[in-house]
Every structure is written in structure tokens, then in C-alpha cells.
ZABASE-499165 format. One record per residue (C-alpha): x, y, z; chain. Coordinates in nm, 3 decimals. Each point is the difference from the previous one (the first is absolute). Example, Ala and Ser with C-alpha at 12.3 -4.5 7.8 and 13.67 -1.06 7.14 Angstrom:
# residues 2
1.230, -0.450, 0.780, A
0.137, 0.344, -0.066, A
***
This chain:
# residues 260
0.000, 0.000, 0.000, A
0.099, 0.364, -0.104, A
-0.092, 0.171, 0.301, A
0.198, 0.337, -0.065, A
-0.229, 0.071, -0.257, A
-0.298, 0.234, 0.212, A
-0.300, 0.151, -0.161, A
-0.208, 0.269, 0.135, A
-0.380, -0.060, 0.065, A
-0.257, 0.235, 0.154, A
-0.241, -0.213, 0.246, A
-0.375, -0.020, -0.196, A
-0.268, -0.269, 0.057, A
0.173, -0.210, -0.280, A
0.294, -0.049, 0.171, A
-0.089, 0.025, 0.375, A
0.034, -0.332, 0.087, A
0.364, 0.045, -0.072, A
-0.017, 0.286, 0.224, A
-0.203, -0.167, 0.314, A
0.200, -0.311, -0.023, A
0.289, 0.198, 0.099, A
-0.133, 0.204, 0.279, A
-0.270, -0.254, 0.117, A
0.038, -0.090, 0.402, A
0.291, 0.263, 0.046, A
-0.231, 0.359, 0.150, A
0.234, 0.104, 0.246, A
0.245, 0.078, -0.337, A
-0.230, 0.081, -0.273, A
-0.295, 0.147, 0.195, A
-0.053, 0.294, -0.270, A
0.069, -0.187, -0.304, A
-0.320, -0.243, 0.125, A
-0.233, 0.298, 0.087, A
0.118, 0.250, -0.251, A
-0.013, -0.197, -0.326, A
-0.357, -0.177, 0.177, A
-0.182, 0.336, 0.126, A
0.142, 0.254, -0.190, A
0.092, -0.077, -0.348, A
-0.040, 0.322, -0.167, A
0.278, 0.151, 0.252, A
0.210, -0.317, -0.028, A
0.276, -0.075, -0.243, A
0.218, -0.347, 0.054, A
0.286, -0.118, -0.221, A
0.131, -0.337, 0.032, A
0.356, -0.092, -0.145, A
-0.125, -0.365, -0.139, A
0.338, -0.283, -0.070, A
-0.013, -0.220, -0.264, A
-0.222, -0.234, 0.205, A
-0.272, 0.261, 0.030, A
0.129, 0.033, 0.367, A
0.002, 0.307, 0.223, A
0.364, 0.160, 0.057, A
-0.117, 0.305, 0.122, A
-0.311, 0.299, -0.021, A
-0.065, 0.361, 0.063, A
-0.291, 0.124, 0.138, A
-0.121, 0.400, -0.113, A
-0.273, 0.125, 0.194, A
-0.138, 0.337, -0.148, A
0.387, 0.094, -0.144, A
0.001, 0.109, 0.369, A
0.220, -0.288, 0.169, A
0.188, -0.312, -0.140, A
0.033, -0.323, 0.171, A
0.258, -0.275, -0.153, A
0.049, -0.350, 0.079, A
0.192, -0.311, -0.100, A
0.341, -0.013, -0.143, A
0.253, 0.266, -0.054, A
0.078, -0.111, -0.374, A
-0.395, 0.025, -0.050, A
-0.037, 0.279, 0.170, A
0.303, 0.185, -0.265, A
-0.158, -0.213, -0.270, A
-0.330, 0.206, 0.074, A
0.111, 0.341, 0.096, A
0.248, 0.051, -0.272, A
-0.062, 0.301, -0.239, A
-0.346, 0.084, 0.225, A
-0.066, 0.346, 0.120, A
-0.175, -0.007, 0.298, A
-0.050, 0.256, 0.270, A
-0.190, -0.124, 0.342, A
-0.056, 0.183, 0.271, A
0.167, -0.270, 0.172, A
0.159, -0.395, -0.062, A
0.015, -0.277, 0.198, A
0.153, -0.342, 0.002, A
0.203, -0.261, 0.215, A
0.368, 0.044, 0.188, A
0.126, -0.167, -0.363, A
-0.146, 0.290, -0.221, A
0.173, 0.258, 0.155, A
0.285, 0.029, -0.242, A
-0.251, -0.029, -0.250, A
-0.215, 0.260, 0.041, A
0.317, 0.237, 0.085, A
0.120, -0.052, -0.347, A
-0.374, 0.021, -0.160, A
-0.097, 0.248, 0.208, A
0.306, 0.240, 0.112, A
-0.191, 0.308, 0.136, A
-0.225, -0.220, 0.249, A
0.222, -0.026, 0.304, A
-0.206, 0.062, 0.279, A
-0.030, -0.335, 0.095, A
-0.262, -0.149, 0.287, A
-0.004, -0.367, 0.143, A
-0.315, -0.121, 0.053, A
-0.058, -0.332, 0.154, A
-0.326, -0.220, -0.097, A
-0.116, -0.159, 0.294, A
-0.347, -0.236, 0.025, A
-0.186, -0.204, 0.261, A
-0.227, -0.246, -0.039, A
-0.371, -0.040, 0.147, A
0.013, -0.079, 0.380, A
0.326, 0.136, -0.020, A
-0.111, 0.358, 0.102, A
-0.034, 0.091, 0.357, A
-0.234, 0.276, 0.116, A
0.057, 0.372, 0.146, A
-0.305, 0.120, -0.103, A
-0.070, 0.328, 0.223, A
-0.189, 0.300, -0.191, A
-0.290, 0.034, -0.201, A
0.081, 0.028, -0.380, A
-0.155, 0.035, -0.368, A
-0.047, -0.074, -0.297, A
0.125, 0.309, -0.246, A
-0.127, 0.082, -0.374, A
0.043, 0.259, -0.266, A
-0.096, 0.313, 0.223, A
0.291, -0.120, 0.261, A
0.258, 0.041, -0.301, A
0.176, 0.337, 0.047, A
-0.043, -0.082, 0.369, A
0.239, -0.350, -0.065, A
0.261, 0.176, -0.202, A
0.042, 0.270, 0.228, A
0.070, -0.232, 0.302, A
0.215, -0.213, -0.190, A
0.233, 0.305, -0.113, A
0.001, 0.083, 0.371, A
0.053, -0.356, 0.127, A
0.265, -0.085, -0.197, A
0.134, 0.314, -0.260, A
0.290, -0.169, -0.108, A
-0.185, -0.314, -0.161, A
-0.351, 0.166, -0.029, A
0.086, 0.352, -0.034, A
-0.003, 0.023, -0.409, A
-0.340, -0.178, -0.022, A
-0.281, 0.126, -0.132, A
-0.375, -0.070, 0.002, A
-0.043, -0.204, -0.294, A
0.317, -0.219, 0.118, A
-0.207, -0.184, 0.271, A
-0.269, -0.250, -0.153, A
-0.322, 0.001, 0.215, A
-0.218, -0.302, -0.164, A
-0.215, -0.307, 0.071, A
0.355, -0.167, 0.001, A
0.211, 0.263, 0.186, A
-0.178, 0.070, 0.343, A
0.075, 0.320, 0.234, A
-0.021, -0.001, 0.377, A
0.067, 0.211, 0.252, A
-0.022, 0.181, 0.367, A
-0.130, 0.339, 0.057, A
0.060, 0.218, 0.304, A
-0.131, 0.304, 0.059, A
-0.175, -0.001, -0.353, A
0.346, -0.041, -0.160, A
0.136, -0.325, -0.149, A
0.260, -0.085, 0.188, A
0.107, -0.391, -0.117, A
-0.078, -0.174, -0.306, A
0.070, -0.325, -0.181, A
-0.074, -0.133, -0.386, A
-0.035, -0.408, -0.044, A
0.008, -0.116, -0.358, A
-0.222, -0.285, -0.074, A
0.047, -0.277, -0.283, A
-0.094, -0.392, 0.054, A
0.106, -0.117, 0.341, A
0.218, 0.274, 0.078, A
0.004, 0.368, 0.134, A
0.300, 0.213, -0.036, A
0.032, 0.302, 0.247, A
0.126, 0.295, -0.211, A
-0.014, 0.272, 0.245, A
0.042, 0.015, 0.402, A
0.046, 0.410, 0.067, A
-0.066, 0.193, 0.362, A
0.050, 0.343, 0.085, A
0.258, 0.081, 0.175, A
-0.155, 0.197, 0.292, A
-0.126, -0.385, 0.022, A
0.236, -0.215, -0.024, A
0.052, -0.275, 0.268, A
-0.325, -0.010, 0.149, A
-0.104, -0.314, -0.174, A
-0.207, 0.161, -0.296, A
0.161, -0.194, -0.284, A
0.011, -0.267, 0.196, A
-0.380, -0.013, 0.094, A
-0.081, 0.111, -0.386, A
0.245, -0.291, -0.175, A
-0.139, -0.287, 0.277, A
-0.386, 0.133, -0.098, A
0.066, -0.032, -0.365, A
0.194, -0.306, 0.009, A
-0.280, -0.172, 0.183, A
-0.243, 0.097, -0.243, A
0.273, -0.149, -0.276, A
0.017, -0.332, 0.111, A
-0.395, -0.051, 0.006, A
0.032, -0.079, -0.367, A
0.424, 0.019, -0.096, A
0.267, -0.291, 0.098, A
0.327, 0.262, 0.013, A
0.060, 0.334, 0.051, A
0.290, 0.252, -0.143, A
0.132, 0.322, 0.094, A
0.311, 0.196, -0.085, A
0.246, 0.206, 0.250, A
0.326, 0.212, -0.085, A
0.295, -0.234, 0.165, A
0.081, 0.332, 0.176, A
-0.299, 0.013, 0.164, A
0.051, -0.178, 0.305, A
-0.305, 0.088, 0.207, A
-0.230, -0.059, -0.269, A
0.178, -0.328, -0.039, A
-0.058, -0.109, 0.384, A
-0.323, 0.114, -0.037, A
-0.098, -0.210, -0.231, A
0.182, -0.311, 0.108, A
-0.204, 0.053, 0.299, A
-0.329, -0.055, -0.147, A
0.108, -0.325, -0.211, A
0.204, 0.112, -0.302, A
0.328, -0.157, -0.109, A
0.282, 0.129, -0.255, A
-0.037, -0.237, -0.338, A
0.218, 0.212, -0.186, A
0.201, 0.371, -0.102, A
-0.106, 0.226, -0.295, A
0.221, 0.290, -0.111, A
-0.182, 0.289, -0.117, A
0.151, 0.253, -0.170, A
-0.103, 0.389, -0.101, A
0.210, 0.306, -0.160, A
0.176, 0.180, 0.259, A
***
């Protein structure tokens, strides 16, 4: 077999199988490229590099020409990004693509660590303590604002129309003092729910709001979903203990990366 010999494919219902064969029974790695291609095709763009054997050696995920993820091998990887012209707000790949996406993309150098961590039902242990809700359209400037505050550095460049609020992406949060004060966003596809967003004001941090908030949602999760993901910045060590304590275990790290 000449396996050097790569061709590019985009993902379409002709070829999916291909495409599901590869990622099938792996969420914890290629979470988006399950929900993204399923829910929201008209926003999704996946290229596979396909071997002589019709096998996967690697894919890129676009989402809106906003952010890029890649997976699979490095030589794929080249094979698929060579002589493209693509400008994300931000890409993202594994501890192996970091050379990669340095010599693809040279002007993103911020760089963030993220680690994926998931639990599985009866896994999660419970801290519930305040009253919450459920959030919708009219809550939107009210999210984005608190998640600039919360975390400005990660959040602070979003805008409105960045945050998906759906019958597949559900908002929560805490109010005090008629002000939002915690929120959280679960993701839900098949058996799983992926937590997308944990942010708490800072004239409230640790006095159990996100906490309370993530151990409400998650117990509403696992009334109909086997496992449960979230993401966390490796840096962020509190965040990290705090959600360790509620069940939550590292699976593996993602490095995101944006221009400086």
C-alpha cells in the first residue's frame, strides 16, 4: 500500500461514514467535530486527509471561519494546510500540533492550555446550595457582560453573537440582588452534555455559587446523559479543584491558540 499518497475530502452525507468511523466512541477528543458537523452543518466545514485505503490520517474542523480545530497526524495535518489561507480567531489542537500550527500559523502565539476533563453518571457528588435558572435570549447581553467580567482575559473579546443559546446549548444561572451573578452553558448531543461555560463574579467568588450552579445542572444532566465534559485553562487551579470536587477528572490537554 501507497500510503504517502493523501487526498483531501470535505465531510458530506456521502462520505460520513468514513468520517464517524473515525471519531465514533472517542467524545472526550472530538466532542465538536460530533456536534458541529451533526447540529450545525451550515456553520461547519470538516476536511479529512483520506490514505490510499480510504483511511483517516488526519481532519480540520472550521466553525464559522471563526476558530480551527485539527486532529490526527502531523504529515496530514501539512498535507491539509498547505497553500490554505485561513484566518481564525483562534486554533486549537493536541501537545503534538504545536510546532505545527507555529509554522502554519506564525502570528497566533498567545497560547492557552486547556484540559478536557469528564465524569460519568453517579460519578457527580452534590453541593447544591442556591436557587438558580434557566436563562434565554433576553438574558444575552446580561451573559456576555459577566463573562467579560469573570474572566477578561479568555472572555473579554466575545461578543453577543459568539455564545449559542439553543434547544441544544442551555443557559443557567444565579441572580443576587436582581443581577446575574453565576452562570453555566451544558451542550447536549446523544448521551452526553458538555459544560462550555462555568463564570462567577468576582465580588462572588468562593462562596459556593459555581459550585451550587454546576452540581444543579449536572444533576439535571444525568437524568437523561451517561458522561459529562467540561473544559478549564491548566492555569486555573481553583477552577480545577473546584471541579474535581464535584466529580470531574482530567481526560486530556488542548492547546488553544489566538494572535497576540
Amino acid at each position: 500500500m501507497d500510503d504517502y499518497k493523501l487526498k483531501s475530502v470535505k465531510v458530506t452525507k456521502d462520505n460520513e461514514e468514513i468520517f464517524y468511523d473515525y471519531i465514533r466512541n472517542n467524545f472526550a477528543k472530538y466532542f465538536f467535530f460530533h456536534v458541529d458537523y451533526a447540529q450545525y452543518p451550515e456553520n461547519t466545514k470538516i476536511v479529512m486527509a483520506l490514505d490510499g485505503e480510504e483511511k483517516v490520517q488526519a481532519m480540520i474542523l472550521i466553525w464559522r471561519d471563526r476558530r480551527i480545530q485539527l486532529r490526527g497526524s502531523i504529515r496530514g495535518l501539512e498535507f491539509l494546510l498547505t497553500g490554505k489561507s485561513y484566518n481564525p480567531k483562534s486554533v486549537t489542537g493536541f501537545n503534538n500540533h504545536r510546532e505545527l500550527i507555529s509554522k502554519f500559523f506564525p502570528a497566533y502565539r498567545k497560547e492557552i492550555a486547556l484540559y478536557r476533563m469528564g465524569m460519568k453518571n453517579g460519578e457527580q457528588k452534590d453541593f447544591e446550595k442556591y436557587n438558580f435558572q434557566k436563562l434565554n435570549e433576553i438574558n444575552r447581553i446580561e451573559i456576555i457582560s459577566l463573562m467579560r467580567i469573570a474572566d477578561p482575559i479568555f472572555w473579554g473579546l466575545n461578543q453577543p453573537d459568539d455564545i449559542l443559546i439553543d434547544e441544544n446549548n442551555i443557559w443557567y444561572g444565579i441572580s443576587e440582588n436582581n443581577m446575574l451573578v453565576s452562570i453555566i452553558s451544558v451542550w447536549r448531543y446523544e448521551n452526553i452534555g458538555y459544560v462550555t461555560v462555568v463564570g462567577t463574579h468576582p465580588d462572588y467568588w468562593r462562596q459556593g455559587y459555581a459550585s451550587s450552579l454546576l452540581s444543579s445542572v449536572l444533576d439535571g444532566v444525568f437524568q437523561e446523559k451517561e458522561q459529562c465534559f467540561i473544559m478549564v485553562r491548566v492555569a486555573n487551579i481553583p477552577a480545577i479543584h473546584a471541579y474535581e470536587k464535584v466529580g470531574f477528572s482530567i481526560c486530556n490537554t488542548h492547546y488553544s491558540y489566538e494572535r497576540l
